[in-house]
VOLUM-521574 format. One record per atom (N, C-alpha, C): residue number from 1; x, y, z; residue in one letter; atom name. Coordinates in Angstrom, 1 decimal. Layout:
BEGIN
<NUM <X Y Z> 'a' 'CA'>
...
end
This chain:
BEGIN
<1 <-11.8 67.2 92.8> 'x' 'N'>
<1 <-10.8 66.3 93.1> 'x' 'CA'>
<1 <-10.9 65.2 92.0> 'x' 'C'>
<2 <-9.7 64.3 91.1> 'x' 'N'>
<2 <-9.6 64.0 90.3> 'x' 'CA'>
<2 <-9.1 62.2 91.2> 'x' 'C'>
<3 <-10.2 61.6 90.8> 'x' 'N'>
<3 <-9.4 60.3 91.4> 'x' 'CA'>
<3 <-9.2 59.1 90.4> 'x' 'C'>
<4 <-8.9 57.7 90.4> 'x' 'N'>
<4 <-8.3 56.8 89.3> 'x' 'CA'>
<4 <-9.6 55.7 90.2> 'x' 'C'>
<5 <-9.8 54.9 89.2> 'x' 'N'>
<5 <-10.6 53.9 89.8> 'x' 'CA'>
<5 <-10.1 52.4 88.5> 'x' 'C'>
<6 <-9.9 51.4 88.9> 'x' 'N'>
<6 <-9.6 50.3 88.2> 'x' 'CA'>
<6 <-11.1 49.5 87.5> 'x' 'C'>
<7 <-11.4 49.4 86.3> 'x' 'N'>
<7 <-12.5 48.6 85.8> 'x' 'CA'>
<7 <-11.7 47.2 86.2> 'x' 'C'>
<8 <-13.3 46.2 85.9> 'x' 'N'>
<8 <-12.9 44.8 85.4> 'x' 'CA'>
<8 <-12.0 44.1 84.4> 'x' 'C'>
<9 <-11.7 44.9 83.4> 'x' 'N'>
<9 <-11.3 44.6 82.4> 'x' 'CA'>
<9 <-9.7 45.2 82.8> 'x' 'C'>
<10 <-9.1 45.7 84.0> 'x' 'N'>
<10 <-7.9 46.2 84.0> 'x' 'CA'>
<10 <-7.6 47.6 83.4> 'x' 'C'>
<11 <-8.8 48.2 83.1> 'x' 'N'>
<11 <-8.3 49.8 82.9> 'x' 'CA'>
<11 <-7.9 50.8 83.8> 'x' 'C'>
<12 <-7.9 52.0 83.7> 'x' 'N'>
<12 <-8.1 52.8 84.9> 'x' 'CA'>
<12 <-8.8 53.8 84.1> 'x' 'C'>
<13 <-9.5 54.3 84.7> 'x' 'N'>
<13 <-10.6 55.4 84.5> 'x' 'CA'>
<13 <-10.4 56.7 85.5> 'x' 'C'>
<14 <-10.5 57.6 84.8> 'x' 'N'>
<14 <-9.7 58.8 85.7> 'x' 'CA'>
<14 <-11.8 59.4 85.8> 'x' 'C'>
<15 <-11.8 59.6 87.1> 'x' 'N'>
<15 <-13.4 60.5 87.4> 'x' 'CA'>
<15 <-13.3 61.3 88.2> 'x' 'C'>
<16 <-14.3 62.0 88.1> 'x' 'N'>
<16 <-13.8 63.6 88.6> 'x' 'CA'>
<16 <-15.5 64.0 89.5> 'x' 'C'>
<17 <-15.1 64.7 90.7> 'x' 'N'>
<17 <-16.0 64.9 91.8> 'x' 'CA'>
<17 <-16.4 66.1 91.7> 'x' 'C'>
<18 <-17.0 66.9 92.7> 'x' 'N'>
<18 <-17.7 68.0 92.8> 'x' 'CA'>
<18 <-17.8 69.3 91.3> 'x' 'C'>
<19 <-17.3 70.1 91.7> 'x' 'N'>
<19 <-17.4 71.1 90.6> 'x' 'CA'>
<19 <-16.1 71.5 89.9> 'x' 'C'>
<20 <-15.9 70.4 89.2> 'x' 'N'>
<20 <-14.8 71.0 88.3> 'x' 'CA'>
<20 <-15.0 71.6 87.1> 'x' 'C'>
<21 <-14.3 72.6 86.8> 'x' 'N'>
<21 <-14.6 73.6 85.8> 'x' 'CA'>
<21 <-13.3 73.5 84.4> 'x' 'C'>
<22 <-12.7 72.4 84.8> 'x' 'N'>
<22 <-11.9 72.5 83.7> 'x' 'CA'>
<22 <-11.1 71.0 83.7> 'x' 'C'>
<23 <-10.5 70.2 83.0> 'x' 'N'>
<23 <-9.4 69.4 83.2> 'x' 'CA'>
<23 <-8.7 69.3 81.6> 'x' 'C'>
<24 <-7.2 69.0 81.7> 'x' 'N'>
<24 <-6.1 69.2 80.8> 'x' 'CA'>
<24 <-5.5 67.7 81.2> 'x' 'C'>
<25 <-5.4 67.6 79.8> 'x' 'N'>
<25 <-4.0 66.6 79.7> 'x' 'CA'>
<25 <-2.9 67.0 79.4> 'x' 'C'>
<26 <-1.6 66.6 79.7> 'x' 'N'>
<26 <-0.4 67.1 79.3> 'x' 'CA'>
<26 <0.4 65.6 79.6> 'x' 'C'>
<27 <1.9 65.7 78.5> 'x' 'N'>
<27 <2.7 64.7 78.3> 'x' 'CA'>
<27 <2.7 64.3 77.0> 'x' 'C'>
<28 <3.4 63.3 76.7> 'x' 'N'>
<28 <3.6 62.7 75.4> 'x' 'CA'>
<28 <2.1 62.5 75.1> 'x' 'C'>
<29 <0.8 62.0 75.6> 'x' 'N'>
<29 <-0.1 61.3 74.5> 'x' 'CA'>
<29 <-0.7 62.5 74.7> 'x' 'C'>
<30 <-0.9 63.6 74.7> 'x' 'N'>
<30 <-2.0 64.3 74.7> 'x' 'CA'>
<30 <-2.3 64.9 73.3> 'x' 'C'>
<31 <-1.5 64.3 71.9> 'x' 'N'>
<31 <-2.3 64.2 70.9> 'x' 'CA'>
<31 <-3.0 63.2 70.5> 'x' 'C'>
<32 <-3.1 61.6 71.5> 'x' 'N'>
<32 <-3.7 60.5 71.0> 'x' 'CA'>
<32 <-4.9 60.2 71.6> 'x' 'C'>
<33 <-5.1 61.0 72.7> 'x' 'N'>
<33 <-6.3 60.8 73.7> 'x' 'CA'>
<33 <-7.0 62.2 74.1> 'x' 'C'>
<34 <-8.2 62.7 74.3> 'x' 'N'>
<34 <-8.9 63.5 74.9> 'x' 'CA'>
<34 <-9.6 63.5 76.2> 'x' 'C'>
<35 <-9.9 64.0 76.7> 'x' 'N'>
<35 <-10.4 64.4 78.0> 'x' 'CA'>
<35 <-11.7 65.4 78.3> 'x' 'C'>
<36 <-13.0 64.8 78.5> 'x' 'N'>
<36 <-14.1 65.8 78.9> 'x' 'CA'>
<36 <-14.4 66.0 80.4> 'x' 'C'>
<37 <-15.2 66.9 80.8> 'x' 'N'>
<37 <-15.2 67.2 81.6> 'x' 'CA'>
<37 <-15.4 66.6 82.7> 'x' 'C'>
<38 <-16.7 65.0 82.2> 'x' 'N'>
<38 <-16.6 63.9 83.2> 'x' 'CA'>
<38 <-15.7 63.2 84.1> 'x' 'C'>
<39 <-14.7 63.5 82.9> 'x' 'N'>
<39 <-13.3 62.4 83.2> 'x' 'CA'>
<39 <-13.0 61.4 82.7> 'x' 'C'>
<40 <-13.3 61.0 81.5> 'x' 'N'>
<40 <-13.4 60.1 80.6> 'x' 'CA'>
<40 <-12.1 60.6 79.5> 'x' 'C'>
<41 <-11.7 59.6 79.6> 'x' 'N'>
<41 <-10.6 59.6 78.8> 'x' 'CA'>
<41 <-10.5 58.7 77.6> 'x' 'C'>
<42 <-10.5 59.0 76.2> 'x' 'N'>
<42 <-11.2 58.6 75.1> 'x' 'CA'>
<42 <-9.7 58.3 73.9> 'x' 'C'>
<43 <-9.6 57.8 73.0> 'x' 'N'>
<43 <-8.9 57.9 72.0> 'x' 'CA'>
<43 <-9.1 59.0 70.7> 'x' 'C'>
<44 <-8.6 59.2 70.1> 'x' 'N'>
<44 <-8.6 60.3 69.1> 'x' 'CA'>
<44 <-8.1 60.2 67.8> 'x' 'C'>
<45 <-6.7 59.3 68.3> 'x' 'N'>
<45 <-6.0 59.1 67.1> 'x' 'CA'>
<45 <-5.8 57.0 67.4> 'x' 'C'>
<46 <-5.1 56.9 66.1> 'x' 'N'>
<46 <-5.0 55.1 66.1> 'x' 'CA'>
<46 <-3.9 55.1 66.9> 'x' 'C'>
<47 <-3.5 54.2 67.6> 'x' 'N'>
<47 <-2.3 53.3 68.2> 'x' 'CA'>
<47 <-2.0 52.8 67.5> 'x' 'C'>
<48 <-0.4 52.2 68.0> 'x' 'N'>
<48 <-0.4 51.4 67.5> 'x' 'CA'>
<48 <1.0 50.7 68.6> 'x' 'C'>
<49 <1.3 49.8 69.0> 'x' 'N'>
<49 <2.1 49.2 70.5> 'x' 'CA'>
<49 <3.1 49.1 70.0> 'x' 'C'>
<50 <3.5 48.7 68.7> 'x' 'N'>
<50 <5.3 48.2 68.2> 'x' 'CA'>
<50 <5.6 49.6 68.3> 'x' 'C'>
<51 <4.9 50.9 68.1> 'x' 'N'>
<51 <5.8 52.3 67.9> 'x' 'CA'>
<51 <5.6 52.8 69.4> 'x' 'C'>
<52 <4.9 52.6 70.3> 'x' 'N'>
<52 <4.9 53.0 71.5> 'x' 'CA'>
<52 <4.6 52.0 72.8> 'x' 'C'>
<53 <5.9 50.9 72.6> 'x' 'N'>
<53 <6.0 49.8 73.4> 'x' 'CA'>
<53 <5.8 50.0 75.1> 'x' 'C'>
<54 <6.2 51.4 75.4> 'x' 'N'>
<54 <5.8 51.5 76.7> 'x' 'CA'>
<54 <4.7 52.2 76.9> 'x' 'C'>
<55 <3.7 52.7 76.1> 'x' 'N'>
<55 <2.7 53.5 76.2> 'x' 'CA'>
<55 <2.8 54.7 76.6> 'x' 'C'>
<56 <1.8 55.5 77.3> 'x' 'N'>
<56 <1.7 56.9 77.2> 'x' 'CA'>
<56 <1.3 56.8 79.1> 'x' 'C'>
<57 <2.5 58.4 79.4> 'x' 'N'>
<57 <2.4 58.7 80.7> 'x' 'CA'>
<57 <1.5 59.9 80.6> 'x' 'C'>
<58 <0.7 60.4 80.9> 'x' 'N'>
<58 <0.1 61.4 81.3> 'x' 'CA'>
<58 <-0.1 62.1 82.6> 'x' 'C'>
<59 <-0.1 63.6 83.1> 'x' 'N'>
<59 <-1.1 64.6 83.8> 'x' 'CA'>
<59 <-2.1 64.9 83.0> 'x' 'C'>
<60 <-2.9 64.4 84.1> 'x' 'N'>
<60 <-4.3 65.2 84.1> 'x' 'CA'>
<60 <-4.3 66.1 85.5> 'x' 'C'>
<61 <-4.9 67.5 85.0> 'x' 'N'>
<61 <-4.8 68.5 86.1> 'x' 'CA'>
<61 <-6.5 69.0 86.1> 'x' 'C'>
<62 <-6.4 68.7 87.0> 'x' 'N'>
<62 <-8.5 69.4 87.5> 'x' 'CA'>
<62 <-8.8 70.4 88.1> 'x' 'C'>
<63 <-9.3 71.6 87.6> 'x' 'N'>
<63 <-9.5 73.0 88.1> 'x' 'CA'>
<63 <-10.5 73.1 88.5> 'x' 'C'>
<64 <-11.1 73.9 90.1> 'x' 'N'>
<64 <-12.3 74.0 90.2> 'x' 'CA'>
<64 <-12.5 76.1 89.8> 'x' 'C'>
<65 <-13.2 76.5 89.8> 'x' 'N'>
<65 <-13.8 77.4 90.2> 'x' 'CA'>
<65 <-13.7 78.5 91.5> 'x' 'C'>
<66 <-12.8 78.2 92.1> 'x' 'N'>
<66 <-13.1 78.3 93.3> 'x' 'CA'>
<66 <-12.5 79.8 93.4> 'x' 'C'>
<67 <-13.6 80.0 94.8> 'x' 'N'>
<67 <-13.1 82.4 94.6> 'x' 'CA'>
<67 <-12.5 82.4 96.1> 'x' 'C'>
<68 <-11.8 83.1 96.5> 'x' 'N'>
<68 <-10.9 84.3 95.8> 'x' 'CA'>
<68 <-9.7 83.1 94.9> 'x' 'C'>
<69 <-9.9 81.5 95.6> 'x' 'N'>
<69 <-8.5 81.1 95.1> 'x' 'CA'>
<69 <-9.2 79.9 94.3> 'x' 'C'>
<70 <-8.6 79.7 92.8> 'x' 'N'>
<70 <-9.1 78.3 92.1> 'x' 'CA'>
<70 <-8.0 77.4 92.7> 'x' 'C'>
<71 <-8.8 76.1 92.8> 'x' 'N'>
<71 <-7.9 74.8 93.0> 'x' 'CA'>
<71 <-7.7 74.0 92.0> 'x' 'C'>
<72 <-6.6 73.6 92.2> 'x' 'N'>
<72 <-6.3 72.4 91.1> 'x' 'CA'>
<72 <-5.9 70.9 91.5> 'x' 'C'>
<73 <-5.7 70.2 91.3> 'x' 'N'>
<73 <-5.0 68.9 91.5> 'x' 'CA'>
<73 <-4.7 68.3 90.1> 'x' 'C'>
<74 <-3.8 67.4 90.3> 'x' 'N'>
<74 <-2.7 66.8 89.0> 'x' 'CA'>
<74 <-2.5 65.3 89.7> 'x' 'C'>
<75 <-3.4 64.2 88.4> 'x' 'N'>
<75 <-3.2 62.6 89.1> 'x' 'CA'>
<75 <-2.1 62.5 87.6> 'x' 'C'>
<76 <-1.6 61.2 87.7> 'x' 'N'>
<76 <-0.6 60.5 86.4> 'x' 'CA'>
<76 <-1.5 59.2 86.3> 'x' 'C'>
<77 <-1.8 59.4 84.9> 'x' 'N'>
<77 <-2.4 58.3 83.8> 'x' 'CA'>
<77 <-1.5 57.4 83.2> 'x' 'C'>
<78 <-1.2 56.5 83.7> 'x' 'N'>
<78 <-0.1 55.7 82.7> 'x' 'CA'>
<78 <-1.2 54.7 81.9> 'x' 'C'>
<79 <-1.0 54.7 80.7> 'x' 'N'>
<79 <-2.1 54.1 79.1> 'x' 'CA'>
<79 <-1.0 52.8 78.7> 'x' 'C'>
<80 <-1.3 51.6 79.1> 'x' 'N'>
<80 <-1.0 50.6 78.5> 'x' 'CA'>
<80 <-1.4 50.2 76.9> 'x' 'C'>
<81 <-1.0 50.4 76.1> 'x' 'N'>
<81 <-1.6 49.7 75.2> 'x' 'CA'>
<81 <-1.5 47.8 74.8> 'x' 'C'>
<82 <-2.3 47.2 74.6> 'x' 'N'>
<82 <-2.1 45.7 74.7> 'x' 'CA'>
<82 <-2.5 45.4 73.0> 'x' 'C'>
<83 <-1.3 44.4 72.8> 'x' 'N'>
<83 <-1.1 44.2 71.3> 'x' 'CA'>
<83 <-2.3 43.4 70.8> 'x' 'C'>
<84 <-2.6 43.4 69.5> 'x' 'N'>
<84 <-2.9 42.9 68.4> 'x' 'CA'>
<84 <-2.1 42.0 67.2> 'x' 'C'>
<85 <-2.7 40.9 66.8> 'x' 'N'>
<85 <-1.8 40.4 65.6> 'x' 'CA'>
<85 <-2.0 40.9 64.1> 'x' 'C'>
<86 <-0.8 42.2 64.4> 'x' 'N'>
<86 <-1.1 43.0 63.3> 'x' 'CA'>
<86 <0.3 43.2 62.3> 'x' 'C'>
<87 <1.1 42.1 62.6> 'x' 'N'>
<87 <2.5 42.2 61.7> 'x' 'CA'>
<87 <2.9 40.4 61.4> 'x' 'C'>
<88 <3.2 40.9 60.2> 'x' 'N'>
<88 <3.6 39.1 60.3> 'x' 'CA'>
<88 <4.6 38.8 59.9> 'x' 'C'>
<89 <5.6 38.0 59.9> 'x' 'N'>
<89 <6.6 37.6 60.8> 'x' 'CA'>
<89 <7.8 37.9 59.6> 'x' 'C'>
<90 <8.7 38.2 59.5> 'x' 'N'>
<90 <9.9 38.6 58.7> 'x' 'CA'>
<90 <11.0 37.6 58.8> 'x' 'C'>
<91 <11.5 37.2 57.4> 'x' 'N'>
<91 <12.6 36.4 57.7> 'x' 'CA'>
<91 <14.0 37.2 57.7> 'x' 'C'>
<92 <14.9 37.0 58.1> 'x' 'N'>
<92 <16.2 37.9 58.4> 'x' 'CA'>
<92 <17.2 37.8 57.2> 'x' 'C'>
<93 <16.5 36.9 56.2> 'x' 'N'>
<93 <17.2 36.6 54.7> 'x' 'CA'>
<93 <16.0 36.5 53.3> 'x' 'C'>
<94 <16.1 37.1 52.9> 'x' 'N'>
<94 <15.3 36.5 51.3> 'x' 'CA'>
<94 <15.2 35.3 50.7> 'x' 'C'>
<95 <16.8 35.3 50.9> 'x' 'N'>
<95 <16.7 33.4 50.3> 'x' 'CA'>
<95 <17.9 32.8 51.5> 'x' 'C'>
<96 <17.7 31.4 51.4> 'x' 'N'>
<96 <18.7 30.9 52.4> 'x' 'CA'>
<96 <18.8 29.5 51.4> 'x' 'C'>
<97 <19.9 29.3 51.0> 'x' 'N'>
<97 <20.6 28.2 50.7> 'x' 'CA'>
<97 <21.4 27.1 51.8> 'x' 'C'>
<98 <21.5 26.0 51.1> 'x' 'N'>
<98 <22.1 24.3 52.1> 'x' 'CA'>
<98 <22.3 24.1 51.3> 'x' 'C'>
<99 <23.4 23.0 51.8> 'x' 'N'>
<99 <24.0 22.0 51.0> 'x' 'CA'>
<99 <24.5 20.5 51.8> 'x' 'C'>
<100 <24.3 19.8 51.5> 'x' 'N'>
<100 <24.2 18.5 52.4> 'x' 'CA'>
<100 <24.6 17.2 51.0> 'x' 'C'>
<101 <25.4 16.6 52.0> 'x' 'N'>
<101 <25.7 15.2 51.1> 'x' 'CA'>
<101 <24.7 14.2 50.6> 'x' 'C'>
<102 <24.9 13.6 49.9> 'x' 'N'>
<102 <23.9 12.5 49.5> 'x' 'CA'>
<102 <23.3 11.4 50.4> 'x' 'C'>
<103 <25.0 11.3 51.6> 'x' 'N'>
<103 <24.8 10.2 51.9> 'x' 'CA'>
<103 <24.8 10.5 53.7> 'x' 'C'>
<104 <23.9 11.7 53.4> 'x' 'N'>
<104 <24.0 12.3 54.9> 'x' 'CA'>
<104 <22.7 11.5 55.5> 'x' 'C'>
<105 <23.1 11.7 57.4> 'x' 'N'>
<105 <21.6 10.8 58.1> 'x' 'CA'>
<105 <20.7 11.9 57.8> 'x' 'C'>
<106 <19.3 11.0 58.5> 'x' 'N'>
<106 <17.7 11.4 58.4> 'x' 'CA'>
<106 <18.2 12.8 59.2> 'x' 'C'>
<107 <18.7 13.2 59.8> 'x' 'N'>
<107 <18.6 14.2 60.9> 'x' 'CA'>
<107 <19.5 15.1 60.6> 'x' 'C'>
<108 <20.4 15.3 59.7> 'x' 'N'>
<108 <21.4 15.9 59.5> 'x' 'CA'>
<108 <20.9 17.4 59.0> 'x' 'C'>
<109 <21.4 18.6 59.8> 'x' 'N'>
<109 <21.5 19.9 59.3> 'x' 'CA'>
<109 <21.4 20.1 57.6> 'x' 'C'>
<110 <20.4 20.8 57.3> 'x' 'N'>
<110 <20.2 21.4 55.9> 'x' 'CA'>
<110 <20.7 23.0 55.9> 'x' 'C'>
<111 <20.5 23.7 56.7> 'x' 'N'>
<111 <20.1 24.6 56.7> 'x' 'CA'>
<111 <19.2 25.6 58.4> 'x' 'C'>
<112 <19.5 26.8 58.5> 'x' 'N'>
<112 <18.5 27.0 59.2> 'x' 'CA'>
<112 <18.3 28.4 58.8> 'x' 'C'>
<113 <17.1 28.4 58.8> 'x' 'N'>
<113 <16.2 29.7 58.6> 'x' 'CA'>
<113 <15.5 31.0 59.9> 'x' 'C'>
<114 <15.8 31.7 60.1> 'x' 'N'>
<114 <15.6 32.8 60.9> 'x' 'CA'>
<114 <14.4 34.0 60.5> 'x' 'C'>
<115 <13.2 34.0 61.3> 'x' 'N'>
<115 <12.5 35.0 61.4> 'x' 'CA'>
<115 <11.9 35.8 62.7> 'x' 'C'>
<116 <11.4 36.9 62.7> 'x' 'N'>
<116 <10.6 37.4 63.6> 'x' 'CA'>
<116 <9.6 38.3 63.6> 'x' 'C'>
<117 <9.2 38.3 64.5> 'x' 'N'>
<117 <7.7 38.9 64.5> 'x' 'CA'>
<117 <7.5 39.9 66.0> 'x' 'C'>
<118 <7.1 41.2 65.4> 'x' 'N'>
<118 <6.9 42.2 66.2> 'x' 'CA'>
<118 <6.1 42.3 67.2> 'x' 'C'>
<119 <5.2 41.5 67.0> 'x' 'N'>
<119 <3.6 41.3 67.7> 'x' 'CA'>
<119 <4.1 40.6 69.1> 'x' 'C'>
<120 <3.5 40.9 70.3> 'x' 'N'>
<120 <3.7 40.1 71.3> 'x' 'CA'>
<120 <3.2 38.8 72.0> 'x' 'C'>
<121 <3.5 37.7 72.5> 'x' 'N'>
<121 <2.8 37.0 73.5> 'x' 'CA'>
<121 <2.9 35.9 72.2> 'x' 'C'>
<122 <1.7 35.3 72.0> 'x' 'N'>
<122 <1.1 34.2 70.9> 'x' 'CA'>
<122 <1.5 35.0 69.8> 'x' 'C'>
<123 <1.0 35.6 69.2> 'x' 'N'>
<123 <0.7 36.4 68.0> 'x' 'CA'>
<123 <1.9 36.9 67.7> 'x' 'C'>
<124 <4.0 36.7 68.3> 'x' 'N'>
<124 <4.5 37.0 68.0> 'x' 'CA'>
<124 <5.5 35.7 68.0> 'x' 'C'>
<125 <5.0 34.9 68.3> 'x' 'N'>
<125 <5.7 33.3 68.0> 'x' 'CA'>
<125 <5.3 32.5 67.3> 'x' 'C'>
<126 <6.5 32.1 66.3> 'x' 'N'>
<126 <6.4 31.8 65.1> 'x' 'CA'>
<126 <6.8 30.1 64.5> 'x' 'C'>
<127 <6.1 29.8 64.1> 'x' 'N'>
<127 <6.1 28.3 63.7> 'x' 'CA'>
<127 <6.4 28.2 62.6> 'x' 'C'>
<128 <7.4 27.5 62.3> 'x' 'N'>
<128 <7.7 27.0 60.8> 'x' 'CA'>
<128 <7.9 25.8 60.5> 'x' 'C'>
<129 <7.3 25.8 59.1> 'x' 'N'>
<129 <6.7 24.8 57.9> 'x' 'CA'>
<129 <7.5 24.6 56.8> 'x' 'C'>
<130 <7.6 23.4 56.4> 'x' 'N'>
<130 <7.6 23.3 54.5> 'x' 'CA'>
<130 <6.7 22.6 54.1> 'x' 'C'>
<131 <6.3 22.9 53.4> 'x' 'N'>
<131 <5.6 22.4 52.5> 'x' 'CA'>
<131 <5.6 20.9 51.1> 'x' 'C'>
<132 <7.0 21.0 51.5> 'x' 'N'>
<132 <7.6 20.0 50.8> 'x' 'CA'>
<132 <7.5 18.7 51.2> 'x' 'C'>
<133 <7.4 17.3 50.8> 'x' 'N'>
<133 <7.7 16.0 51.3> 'x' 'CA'>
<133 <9.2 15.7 51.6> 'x' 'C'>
<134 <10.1 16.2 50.9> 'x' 'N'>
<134 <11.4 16.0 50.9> 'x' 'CA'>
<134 <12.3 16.5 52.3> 'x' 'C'>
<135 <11.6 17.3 52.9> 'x' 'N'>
<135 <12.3 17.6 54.6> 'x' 'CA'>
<135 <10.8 18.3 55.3> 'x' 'C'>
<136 <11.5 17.7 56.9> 'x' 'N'>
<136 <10.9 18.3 58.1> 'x' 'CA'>
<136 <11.5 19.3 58.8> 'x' 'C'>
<137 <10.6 19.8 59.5> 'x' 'N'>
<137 <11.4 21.3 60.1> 'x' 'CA'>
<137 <10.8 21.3 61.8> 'x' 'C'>
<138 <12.0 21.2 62.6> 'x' 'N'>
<138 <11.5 21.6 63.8> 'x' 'CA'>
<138 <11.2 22.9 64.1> 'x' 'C'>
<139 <9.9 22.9 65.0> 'x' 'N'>
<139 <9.3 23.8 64.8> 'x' 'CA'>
<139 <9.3 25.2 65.7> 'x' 'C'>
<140 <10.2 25.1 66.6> 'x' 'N'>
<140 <10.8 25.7 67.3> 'x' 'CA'>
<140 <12.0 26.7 67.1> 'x' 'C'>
<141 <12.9 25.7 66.3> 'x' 'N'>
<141 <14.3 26.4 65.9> 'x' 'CA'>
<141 <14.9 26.9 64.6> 'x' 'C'>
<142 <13.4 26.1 63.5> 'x' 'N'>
<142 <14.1 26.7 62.2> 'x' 'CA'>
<142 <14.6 25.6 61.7> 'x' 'C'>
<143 <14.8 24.7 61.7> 'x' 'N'>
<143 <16.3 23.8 61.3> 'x' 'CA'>
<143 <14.8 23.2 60.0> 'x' 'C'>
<144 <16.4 22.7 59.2> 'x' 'N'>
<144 <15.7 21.9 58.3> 'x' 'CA'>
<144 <16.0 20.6 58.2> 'x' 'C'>
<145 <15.8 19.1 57.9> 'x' 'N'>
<145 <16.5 18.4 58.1> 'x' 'CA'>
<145 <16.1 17.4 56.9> 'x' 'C'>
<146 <16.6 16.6 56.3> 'x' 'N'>
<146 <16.3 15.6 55.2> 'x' 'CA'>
<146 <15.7 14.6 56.0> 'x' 'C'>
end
C-alpha cells in the first residue's frame, strides 16, 4: 500500500509499506522525477516554474507480488514547484521618450516606463530608479517626474 505523508517543510512524500515489488510513475512529469522502490521521489531533470506554472500531476501505482492475484494501488502526486529569482525584469520598450515644457510643475508627467518580471512574490516586483539628479520616479508606477 502506497500512502502520502506531509514533511515540515510542506512537501509530500509518497512511502510505501509491506512488500512491494514494483512502483511506476505515469503523467506529464514522469521524465523530470524518478521513483525507487522505497518511495522516494527524487528529481532527475532541472525545473524550472515560469515553464511549468502549475507543476506536475502524477500516478504513482504500487504492485505487490501477490499469487495467484498481484495487487496494485494508484495514489496522485501533485509537485508544486516554488520559484526562485532567476529572471530579471524586462521593459515593454527599448527606449521610451517625453517631452515636457520648460515651465512645467515639480510633479508634472515626463514619461512613464513599463516593465515585468516573471519571477513570483518579491523576486517578481519591481522597483524603479534613475539614476539621474534631474528627475524622481515613483516607485511603484513608473512615472517620471521633473
Amino acid at each position: 500500500m502506497a500512502s502520502i505523508r506531509q514533511t515540515r517543510n510542506g512537501h509530500e512524500v509518497v512511502t510505501v509499506e509491506n512488500n512491494i515489488t514494483s512502483l511506476a510513475i505515469f503523467g506529464h512529469g514522469n521524465n523530470v522525477v524518478s521513483i525507487v522502490i522505497s518511495g522516494v521521489i527524487s528529481v532527475i531533470k532541472k525545473l524550472d516554474r515560469e515553464s511549468k506554472p502549475n507543476g506536475y500531476s502524477l500516478a504513482v501505482v504500487a504492485r505487490d507480488h501477490g499469487y495467484p492475484i498481484a495487487r496494485y494501488s494508484t495514489v496522485l502526486v501533485n509537485v508544486t514547484i516554488s520559484d526562485i529569482n532567476d529572471n530579471s525584469p524586462q521593459f515593454d520598450k527599448f527606449t521610451y521618450s517625453g517631452m515636457i515644457r520648460e515651465d512645467a510643475s515639480l510633479s508634472d508627467v515626463v514619461t512613464r516606463v513599463r516593465a515585468s518580471d516573471e519571477d513570483q512574490g518579491l523576486s517578481g516586483d519591481i522597483i524603479y530608479s534613475i539614476t539621474s539628479n534631474l528627475y524622481t520616479t515613483s516607485t511603484n508606477r513608473g512615472l517620471a517626474s521633473r
